[in-house]
N, C-alpha and C positions, 0 to 999 in steps of 0.2 A: 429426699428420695433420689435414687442411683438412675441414671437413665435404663431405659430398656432395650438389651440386646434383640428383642426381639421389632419385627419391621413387618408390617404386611404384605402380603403381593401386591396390593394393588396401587401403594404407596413407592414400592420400587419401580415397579412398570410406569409410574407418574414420573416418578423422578426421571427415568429413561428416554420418557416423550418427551418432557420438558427442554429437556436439554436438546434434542434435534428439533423441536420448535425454534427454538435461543439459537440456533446455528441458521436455523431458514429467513427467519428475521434478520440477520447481520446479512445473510447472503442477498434477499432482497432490497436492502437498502444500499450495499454495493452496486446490484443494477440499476437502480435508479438511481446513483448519482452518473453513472456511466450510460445514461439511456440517451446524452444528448452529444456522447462523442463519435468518431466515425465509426460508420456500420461496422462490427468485426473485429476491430483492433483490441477490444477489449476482452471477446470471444475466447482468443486465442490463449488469451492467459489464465482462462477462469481458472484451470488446474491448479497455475498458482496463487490466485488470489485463495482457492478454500483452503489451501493449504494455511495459509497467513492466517485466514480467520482461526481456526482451527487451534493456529498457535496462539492467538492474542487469547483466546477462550481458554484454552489449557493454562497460561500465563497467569492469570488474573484468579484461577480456579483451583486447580491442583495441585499448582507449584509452592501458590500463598498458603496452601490451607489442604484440607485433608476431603474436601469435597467438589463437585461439580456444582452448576449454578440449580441445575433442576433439584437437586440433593438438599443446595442449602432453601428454597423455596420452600418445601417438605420436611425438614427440620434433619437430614438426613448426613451423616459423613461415611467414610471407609475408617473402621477402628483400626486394619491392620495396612495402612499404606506408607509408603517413604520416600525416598526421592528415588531411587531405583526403581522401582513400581511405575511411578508417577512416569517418568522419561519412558519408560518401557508401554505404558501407556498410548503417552503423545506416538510414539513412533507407530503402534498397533493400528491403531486407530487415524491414523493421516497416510502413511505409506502406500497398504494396500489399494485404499481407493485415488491415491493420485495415479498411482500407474497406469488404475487401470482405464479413468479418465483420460490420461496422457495419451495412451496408444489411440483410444476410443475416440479421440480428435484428430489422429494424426494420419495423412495418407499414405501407408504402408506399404503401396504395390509400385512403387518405385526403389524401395527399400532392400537389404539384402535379405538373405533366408536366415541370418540369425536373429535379428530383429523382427521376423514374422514369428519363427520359433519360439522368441520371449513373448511376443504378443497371445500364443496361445497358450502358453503355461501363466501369464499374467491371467485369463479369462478362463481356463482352468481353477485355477488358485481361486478364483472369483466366485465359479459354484462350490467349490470345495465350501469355503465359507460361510458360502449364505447355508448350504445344507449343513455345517455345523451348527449356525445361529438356529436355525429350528430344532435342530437337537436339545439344544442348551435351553431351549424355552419350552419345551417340552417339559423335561427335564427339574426346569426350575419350578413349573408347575406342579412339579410331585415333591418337591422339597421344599420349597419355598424362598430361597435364598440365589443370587448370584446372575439375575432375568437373561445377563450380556455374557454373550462366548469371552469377552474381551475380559471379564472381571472373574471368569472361573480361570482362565489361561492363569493371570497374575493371583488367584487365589486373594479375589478383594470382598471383602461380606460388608453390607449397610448395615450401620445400625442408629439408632434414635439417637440423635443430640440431647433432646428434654425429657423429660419423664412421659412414658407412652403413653397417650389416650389413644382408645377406638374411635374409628373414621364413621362418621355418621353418615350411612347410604339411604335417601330414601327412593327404599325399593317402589312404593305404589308408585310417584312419581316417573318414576325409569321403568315400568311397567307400562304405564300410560303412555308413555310418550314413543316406547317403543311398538306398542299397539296403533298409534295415532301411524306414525312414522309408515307399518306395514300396508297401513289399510288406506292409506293415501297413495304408495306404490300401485297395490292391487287395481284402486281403481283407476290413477294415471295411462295401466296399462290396460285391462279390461276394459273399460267405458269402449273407448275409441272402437275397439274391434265391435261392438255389437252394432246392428244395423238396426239403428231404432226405427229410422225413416218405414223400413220393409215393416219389421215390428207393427209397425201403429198400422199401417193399411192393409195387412192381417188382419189384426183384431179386428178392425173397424169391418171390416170385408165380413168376419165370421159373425158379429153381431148382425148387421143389417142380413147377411143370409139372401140377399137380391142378386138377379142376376144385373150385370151391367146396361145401364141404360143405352140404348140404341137414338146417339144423339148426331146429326150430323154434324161433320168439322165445318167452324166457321169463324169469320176474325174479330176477335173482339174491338169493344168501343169504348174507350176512355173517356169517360169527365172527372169532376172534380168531385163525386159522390164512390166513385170508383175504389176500391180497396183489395187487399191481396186475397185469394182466394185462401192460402192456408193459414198466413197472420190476421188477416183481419186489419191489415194495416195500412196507412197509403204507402201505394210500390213505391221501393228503393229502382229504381235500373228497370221498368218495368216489362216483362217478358212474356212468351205464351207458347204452346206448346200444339195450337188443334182446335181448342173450343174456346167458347167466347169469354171464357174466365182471364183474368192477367194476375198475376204474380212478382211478388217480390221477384228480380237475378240471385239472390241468394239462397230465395225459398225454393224456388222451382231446380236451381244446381246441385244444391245439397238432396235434393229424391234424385235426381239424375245420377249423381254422384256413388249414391246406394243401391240405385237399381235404375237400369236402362228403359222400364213400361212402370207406369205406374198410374191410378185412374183416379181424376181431379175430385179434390173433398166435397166440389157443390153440386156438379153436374154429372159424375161418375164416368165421363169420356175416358178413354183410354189414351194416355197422354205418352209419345217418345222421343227419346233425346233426340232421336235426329230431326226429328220437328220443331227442336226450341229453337226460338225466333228471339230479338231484341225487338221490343213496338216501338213502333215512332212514327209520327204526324204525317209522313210523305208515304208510308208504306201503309198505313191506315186509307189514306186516298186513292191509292193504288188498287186494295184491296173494294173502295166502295165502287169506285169506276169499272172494276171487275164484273160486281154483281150487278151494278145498272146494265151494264153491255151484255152478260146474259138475259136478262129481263127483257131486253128490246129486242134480244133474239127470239126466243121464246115468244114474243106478243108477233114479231113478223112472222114466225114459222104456222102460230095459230091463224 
């Protein structure tokens, strides 16, 4: 059996990633063997090191052989390419983007007005480009042939090295995962915005239907029986806001954080941020010495 001139889109668009994967990869391992020389020095050359990569990949790809490295992964060559193509290639494809990297590095306002001139016809040329490249893949998408502005210019067509088989896609899979994928977005971003805290002492406020209990502010008392008023838990950092309740610092900041007044789960006070307190052992006795010295007032004035 004859190979098959025909190629699918999505086997050429592979090939196309592939191959600037295989280019990102060499260019990362270039930085890191250069991550431990002086700050800079290496900076300055990066234009031509992609260049060099660029070439050792075209060397070893195009020159030897009739395809790229993504091409041959995919089983993929150009039927009509030569070495004129090939060079014409290399040069397409390394030239334009050194330049415009070159200038893009270089400080040009000490420079004369010819070489700012080229710097804007170099970035010029630049959008020219890329707004060809979405033409051409447009384009390719209605035809199905040729994904790269760079392979329509040179008139290069892929075609199958082995005899064609169809690319097995499973769609429910890629269905799934792109459902998973949305709805993890959606709620990374929704969650956050809803105010659950207000949420719950809503609800909780319209079942109970009560007005608020008329409870005097007073400072609570810790022992070892003690537990968060909204976890149920013993306090983290333990806090208080007004009434003899205490609080996780994390429970009672997060209502604050939602909303400035909010009315405690056990004793329905009306609890506000500018009231939250840290408790602690010297301000607890502070607060008892408080109320005995009312007391002894209160018994003198009787």
């Amino acid at each position: 059996m004859t190979p098959s001139p025909y190629v699918s889109r999505i086997n050429q668009i592979d090939a196309a990633e592939l191959d600037t994967e295989i280019y990102k990869v060499l260019k990362n391992q270039t930085k890191e063997i250069a991550r431990y020389s002086a700050p800079g020095k290496i900076d300055k050359w990066q234009a031509e090191v992609d260049v060099l990569l660029k070439l050792l990949i075209w060397k070893f790809s195009l020159q030897r052989g009739s395809s790229t490295f993504g091409q041959r992964l995919l089983n993929l060559h150009y039927a009509d390419i030569n070495q004129k193509k090939a060079v014409l290639y290399l040069i397409l494809s390394v030239l334009p983007q050194y330049l415009k990297d070159k200038f893009a590095n270089e400080n040009l306002s000490d420079r004369g007005v010819l070489v700012q001139g080229l710097k804007s016809l170099v970035d010029w040329t630049s959008n020219v480009v890329g707004l060809l490249e979405l033409i051409n893949l447009l384009y390719f998408l209605h035809r199905g042939v040729q994904p790269r502005a760079i392979e329509f210019l040179l008139n290069l067509s892929s075609q199958s090295i082995t005899t064609h088989r169809p690319r097995t896609i499973g769609y429910s899979y890629m269905t799934r995962e792109l459902l998973w994928h949305g709805l993890m977005e959606l709620f990374t971003i929704g969650i956050p915005m809803i105010n659950l805290h207000y949420l719950k002492h809503a609800v909780t406020r319209l079942w109970r239907r009560t007005e608020p209990a008329t409870v005097s502010r007073s400072f609570p008392v810790m022992n070892a029986a003690t537990k968060c008023a909204y976890c149920d838990e013993n306090p983290i950092l333990p806090s208080h806001a007004g009434c003899s309740h205490v609080f996780c610092y994390y429970c009672l900041q997060a209502h604050f954080t939602a909303m400035s007044v909010f009315h405690c789960p056990s004793c329905d006070t009306e609890l506000r941020v500018e009231d939250m307190k840290r408790y602690t052992i010297a301000s607890a006795s502070s607060s008892e010495d408080e109320e005995s010295d009312d007391s002894f007032e209160r018994v003198d004035n009787g």
